[in-house]
N, C-alpha and C positions, 0 to 999 in steps of 0.2 A: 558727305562731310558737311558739318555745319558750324555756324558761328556762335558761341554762345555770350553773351555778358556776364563781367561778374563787376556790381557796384560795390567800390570800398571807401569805406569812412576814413581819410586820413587825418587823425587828431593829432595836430604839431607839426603841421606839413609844411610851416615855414621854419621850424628847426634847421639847421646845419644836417643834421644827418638826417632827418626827414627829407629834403631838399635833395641832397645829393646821392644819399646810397637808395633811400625806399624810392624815391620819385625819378629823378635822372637817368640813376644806373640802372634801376627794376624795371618797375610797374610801364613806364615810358616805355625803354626799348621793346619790353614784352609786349604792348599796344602797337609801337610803331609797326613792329613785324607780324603782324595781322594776328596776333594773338598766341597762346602758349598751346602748342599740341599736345593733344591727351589719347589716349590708347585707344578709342575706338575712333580714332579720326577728327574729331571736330577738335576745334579752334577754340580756347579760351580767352578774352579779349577784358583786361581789365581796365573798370571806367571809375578812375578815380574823384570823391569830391571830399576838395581841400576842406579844413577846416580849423580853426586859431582865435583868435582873440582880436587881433589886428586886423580891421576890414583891409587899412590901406596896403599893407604888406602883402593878404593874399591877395588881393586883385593883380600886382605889379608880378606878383609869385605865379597866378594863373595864366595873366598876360604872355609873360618870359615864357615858359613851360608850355602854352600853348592846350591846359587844361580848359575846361568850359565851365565847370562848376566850381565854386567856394561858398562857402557861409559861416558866420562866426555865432552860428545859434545849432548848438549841437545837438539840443533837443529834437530839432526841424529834423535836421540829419538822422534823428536816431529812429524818427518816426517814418522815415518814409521805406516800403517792405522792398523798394526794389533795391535796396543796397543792403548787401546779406552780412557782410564784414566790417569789423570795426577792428582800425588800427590805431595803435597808441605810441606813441614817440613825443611826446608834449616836455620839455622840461617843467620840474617843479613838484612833484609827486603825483602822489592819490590816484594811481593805475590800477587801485585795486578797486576801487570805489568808480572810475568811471567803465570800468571794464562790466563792474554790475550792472550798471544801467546800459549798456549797448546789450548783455542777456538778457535784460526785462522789458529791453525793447527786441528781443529774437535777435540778436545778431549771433555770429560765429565770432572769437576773437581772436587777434594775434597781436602780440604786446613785445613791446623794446623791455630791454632787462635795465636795472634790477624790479621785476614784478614787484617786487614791495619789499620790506625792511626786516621782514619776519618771514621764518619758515610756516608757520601758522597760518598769516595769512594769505598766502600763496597755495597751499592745500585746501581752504576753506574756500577760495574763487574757485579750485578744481572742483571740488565739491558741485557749489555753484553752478558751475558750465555743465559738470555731469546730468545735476540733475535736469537741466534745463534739455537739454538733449544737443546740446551746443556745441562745434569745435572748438578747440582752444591748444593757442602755440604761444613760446614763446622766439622769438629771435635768437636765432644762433646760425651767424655767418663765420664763422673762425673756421671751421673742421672744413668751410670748401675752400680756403685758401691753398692756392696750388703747391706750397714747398708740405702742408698738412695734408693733402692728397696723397701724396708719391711718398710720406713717411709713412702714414697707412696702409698704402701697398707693401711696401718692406715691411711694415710690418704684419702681415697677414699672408706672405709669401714663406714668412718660416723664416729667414735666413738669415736670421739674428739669433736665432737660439733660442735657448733659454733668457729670459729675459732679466738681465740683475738689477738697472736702476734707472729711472729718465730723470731728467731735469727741464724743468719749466723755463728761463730766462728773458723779462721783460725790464727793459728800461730805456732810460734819456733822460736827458737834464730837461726841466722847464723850469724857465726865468724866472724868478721872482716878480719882475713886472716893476720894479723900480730902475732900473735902468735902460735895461731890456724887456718889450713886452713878452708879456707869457702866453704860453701856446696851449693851457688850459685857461678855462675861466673859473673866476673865483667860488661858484659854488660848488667844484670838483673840493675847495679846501675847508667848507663849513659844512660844521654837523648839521645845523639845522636845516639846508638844502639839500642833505641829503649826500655829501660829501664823503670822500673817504676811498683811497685806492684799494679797501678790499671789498668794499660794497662794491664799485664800479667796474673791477675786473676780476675778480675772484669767481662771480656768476658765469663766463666766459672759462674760465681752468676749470670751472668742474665739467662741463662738458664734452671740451677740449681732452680733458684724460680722462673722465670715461671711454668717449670716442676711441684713442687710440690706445687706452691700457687697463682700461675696465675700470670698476668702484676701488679708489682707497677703502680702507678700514678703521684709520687713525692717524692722529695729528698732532703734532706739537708748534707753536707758531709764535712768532717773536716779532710784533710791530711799532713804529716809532713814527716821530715828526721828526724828519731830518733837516728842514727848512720849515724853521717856525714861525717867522715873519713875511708878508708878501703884501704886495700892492695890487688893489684890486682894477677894475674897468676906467674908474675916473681918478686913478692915481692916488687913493687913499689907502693906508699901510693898514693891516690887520693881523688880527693872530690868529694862528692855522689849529683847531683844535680837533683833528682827524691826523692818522697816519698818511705818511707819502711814501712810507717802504713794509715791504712786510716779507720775509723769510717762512717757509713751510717744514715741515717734514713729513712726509708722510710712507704709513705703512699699507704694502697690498697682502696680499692671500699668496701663500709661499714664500716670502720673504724677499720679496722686490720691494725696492726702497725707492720712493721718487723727495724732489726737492719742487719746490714755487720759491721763485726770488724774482718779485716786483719792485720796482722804484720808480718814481718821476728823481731822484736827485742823485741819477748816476750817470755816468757819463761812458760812450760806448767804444768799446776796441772790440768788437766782436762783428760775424760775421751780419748782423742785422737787429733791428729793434726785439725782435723775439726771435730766441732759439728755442728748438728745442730739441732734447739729443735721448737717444736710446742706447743702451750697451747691455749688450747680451755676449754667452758665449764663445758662437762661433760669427760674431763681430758688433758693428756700431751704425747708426743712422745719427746727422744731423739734418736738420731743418728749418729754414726760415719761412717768410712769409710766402718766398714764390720758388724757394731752391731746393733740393736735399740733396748730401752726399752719402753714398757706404764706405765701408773699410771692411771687406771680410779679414778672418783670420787667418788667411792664409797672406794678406797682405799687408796686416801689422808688423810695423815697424820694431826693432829691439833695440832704444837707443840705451846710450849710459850717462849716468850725469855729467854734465861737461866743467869742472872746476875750474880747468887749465885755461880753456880758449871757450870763444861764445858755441852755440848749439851749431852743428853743418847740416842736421837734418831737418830739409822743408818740409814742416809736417802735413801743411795741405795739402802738397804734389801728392802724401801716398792717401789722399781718397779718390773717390770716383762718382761724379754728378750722375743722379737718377736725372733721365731724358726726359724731356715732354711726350707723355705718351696722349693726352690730354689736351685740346686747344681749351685756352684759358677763358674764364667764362667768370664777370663778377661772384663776388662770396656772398652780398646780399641777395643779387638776382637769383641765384642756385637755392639759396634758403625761400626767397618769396614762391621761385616754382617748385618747389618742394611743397609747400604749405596751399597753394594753388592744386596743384592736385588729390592731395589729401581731401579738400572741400568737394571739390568738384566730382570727383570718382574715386575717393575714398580708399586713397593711397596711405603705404604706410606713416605715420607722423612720431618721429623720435623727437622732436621739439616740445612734446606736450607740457603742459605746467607743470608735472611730476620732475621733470628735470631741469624747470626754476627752481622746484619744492628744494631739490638736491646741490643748486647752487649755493640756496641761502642755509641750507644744513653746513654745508662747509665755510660758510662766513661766520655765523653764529660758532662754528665751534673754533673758528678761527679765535675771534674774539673772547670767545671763554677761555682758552689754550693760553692766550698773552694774559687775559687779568688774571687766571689761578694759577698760572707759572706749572704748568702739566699736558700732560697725554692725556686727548679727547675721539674717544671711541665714535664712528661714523659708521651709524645700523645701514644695513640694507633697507633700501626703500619702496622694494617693489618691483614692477613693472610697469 
């Protein structure tokens, strides 16, 4: 058995989610525990150096973390051969552009979503990487969330049936920021930052239901500003010119029908910030972030409307929580050693930039759907 290094470029790494899901939750624990095991035995030991704009931020960021490297000269970084990977998480765009230069300096890369604004150019980087002989992922930690694990299994155990329809359900209120501060930050609400809840989750559902229910075919999509006005970081009011909800419909192969109903301005009676529910014929799955329950059909209920007096049937009692079969294991960390071994010993990679390409397919037609008031057909993309 042996130890091996893998140096990785972290571009953004005093981000918020640079900070806490890539660095804290990942890359860290996976070093602290002498590295990530790989199939023939050895140890892969990843040696992260920070990288940002801010000297004084990463040094206190390196300090804290207990990292040894930083620098806010990316070039240095991109020039040196023993650090094979380049990662991107940087708020403010142009990941398409610095992703090219980490391949012109030989790197591998793995990139935070949304890779870019266009299906176009998120194919033309694939290109890029291909020809370069480069790996290339994008980030997708949702499908290891443990209540999206155990819906998985049910569904790939059969015991849902046929399959007739799922539903997507994401939301919560966030504050406007004038009285209460808000729990996004202002360039979630400008186009020009790159803003927009179907740009910034939409990339995340197509994967998410590919994963558990294969490619849509077609769409029709209805989006809006439901809070037009907000106050930004230093208490200045602005206008929101991006969507904060947006409704889906979409068609699969056989006649399964699924929904996406996103908001930031909805307020929650549900069992968690995202569900998501399957119904088939011989029963149903729900799911949230860390839970899911069944309901076969043999234990479906037959209530009646109640006009007289309120409902008597607890309709939660008649399901039945899928167990932890699974000890729970961060969704970033699962995604980095997923992509860790992919490099390394050349494991399978479903993260490729063919399914960012697929994300921004279903954004763009999202958006073409709401401005031409129609159904938008979603070709197959490959493999």
């Amino acid at each position: 058995m042996a130890t091996r290094r893998i140096g990785i470029i972290m571009h953004g790494a005093t981000s918020r989610i640079g900070t806490t899901q890539h660095l804290m939750n990942s890359l860290l624990p996976i070093r602290a525990e002498g590295g990530l095991p790989l199939a023939n035995g050895d140890r892969l030991v990843p040696d992260p150096i920070l990288v940002g704009r801010n000297a004084e931020k990463l040094a206190a960021l390196a300090a804290r973390l207990g990292v040894e490297r930083w620098t806010t000269d990316l070039d240095t970084a991109l020039a040196d051969p023993d650090d094979e990977v380049f990662f991107e998480c940087a708020f403010g765009g142009g990941r398409v552009e610095l992703a090219k230069r980490a391949l012109a300096a030989g790197k591998h890369i793995h990139l935070e979503k949304p890779v870019a604004e266009s299906m176009a150019e998120v194919l033309d980087l694939r290109a890029a990487a291909e020809a370069a002989g480069r790996k290339h992922a994008v980030m997708q930690d949702k499908i290891h969330l443990p209540g999206l694990v155990k819906l998985k299994t049910v569904l790939d155990l059969g015991t849902l049936g046929k399959l007739l329809s799922m539903k997507l359900d994401l939301g919560w209120w966030v504050f406007d920021g004038e009285h209460i501060p808000a729990q996004r930050t202002s360039w979630n609400y400008r186009k020009a930052t790159g803003g927009g809840l179907v740009l910034d989750m939409f990339p995340h559902w197509r994967y998410v239901i590919d994963h558990l229910f294969g490619a849509p075919t077609a769409l029709t999509c209805h989006m809006r500003t439901a809070q037009q006005k907000r106050w930004d970081e230093q208490h200045q009011p602005y206008d929101v010119d991006v969507e904060d909800e947006a409704r889906a419909i979409l068609e699969y192969p056989g006649g399964m029908v699924g929904e996406i109903f996103s908001s930031w301005a909805t307020r929650i009676r549900r069992d968690d910030m995202l569900v998501v529910t399957a119904e088939g014929t011989m029963g149903s799955a729900v799911a949230t972030l860390h839970q899911c329950w069944t309901q076969s059909l043999a234990n479906t209920p037959k209530p009646v409307f109640p006009v007289q007096a309120p409902q008597t049937i607890d309709f939660r009692e008649t399901w039945a929580e899928v167990p932890e079969l699974v000890p729970f294991r961060n969704s970033y960390r699962q995604a980095w050693e997923a992509y860790l071994r992919h490099i390394a010993e050349d494991a399978p990679n479903t993260a490729c930039l063919l399914q960012a390409a697929r994300g921004l397919q279903l954004i763009e037609a999202c958006h073409a759907s709401h401005r031409q008031r129609r159904w938008v057909d979603l070709p197959a993309m490959g493999a």
